[in-house]
Every structure is written in structure tokens, then in C-alpha cells.
C-alpha positions in Angstrom: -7.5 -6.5 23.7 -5.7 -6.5 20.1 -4.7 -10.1 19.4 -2.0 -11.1 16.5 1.5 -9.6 16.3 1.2 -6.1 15.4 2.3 -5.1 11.3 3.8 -2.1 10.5 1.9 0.5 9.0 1.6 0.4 5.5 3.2 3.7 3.5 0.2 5.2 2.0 0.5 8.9 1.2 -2.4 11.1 1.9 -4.4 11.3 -1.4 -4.2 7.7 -1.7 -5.8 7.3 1.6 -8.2 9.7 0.7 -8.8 8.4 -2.7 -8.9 4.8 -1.3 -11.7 6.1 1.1 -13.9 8.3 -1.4 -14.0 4.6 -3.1 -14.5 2.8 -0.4 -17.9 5.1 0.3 -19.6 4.3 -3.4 -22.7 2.2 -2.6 -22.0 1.2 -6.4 -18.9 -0.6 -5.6 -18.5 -4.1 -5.9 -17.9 -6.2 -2.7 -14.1 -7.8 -2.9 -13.0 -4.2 -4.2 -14.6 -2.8 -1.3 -13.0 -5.3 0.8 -9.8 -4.8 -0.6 -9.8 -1.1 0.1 -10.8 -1.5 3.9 -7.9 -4.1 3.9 -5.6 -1.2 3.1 -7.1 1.6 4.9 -7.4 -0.9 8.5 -3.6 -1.9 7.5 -2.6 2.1 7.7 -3.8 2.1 10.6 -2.3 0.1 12.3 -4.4 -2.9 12.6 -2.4 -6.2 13.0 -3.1 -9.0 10.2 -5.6 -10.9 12.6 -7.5 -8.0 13.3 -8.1 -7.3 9.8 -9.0 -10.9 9.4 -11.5 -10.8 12.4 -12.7 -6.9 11.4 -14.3 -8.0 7.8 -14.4 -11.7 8.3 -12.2 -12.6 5.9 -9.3 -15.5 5.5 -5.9 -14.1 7.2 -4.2 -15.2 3.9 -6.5 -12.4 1.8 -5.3 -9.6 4.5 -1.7 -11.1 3.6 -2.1 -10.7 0.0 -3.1 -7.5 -0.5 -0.7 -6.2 2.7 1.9 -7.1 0.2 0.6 -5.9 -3.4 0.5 -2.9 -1.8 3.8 -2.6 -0.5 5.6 -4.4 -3.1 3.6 -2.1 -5.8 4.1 1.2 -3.9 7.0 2.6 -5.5 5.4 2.0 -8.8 2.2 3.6 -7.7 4.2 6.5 -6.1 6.0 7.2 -9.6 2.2 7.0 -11.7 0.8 9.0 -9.7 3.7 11.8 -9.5 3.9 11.3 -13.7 7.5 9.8 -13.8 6.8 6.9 -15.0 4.8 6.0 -18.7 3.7 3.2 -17.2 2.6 2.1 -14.0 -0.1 1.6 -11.5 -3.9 3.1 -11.1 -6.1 2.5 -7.8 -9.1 0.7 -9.4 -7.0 -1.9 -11.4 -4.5 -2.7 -9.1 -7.5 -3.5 -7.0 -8.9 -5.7 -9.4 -5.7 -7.6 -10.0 -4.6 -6.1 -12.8 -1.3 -5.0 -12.8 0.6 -2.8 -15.9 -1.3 -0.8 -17.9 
């Protein structure tokens, strides 16, 4: 039984959801970035903000966070990665925090 109100899928084109889950995969990754990335992947899915939450055992605030980075920042990220922009967004730093290159 899902329990929260569901959230909208999060726009995530293909390569970024494979990217996102070739990173994901690295036993070398560092834990928040992992999390991070399963936050994103579980929120293109589908997966409400308190499943997320209850999923990786994390506070429903952190799901909220990076729910909106991403979507707030997806335009930018769209343009990086399609070269129309000089400046803009890559995958590892945005996880991270960092913003602008």
C-alpha cells in the first residue's frame, strides 16, 4: 500500500537516467551522493516523497530538497548537456552542491 500523496514524475531524459544509474552502481562512491542519486532515480519513478523517505531512511525534507534542485536546475542541465550553454550544470557537482561551473 503506497502511503503519501503521489509526486509527479520528475523530467529526466534517458542518458541522464542512465548516467545517474551507472553512478549510482560504483562501489567507490561516496554515500550522500549515492543517496542523492537513488532520490532522483525513485523520484522518476514515480515514488511519492514518503516512500522515498521510508525506501533509504532518510528525513522527508532531504527527498524534498533534491526533488527540487532537480527540477528547478533541469533546464540548465538540459542546455549543458546539449552544448548551448557555456556555462551550466554537470551530474557529479550538482550532486555535491555545487552549482555553476
Amino acid at each position: 500500500m503506497s502511503r503519501g500523496r503521489p509526486a509527479p514524475r520528475i523530467t529526466m531524459t534517458e542518458r541522464q537516467y542512465s548516467l545517474l544509474s551507472q553512478h549510482w552502481a560504483k562501489h567507490s562512491l561516496a554515500h550522500h551522493i549515492k543517496t542523492r542519486i537513488r532520490i532522483l532515480l525513485l523520484a522518476n519513478e514515480g515514488y511519492s516523497h514518503a516512500s522515498i523517505k521510508r525506501e533509504l531512511r532518510i528525513d522527508i525534507n532531504t527527498v524534498k530538497r533534491w526533488r527540487r534542485r532537480w527540477e528547478t536546475e533541469f533546464d540548465s542541465i538540459k542546455a549543458f548537456e546539449l552544448g548551448e550553454s557555456g556555462q551550466g550544470w554537470v551530474i557529479k557537482p550538482f550532486l555535491k552542491g555545487c552549482y555553476l561551473l
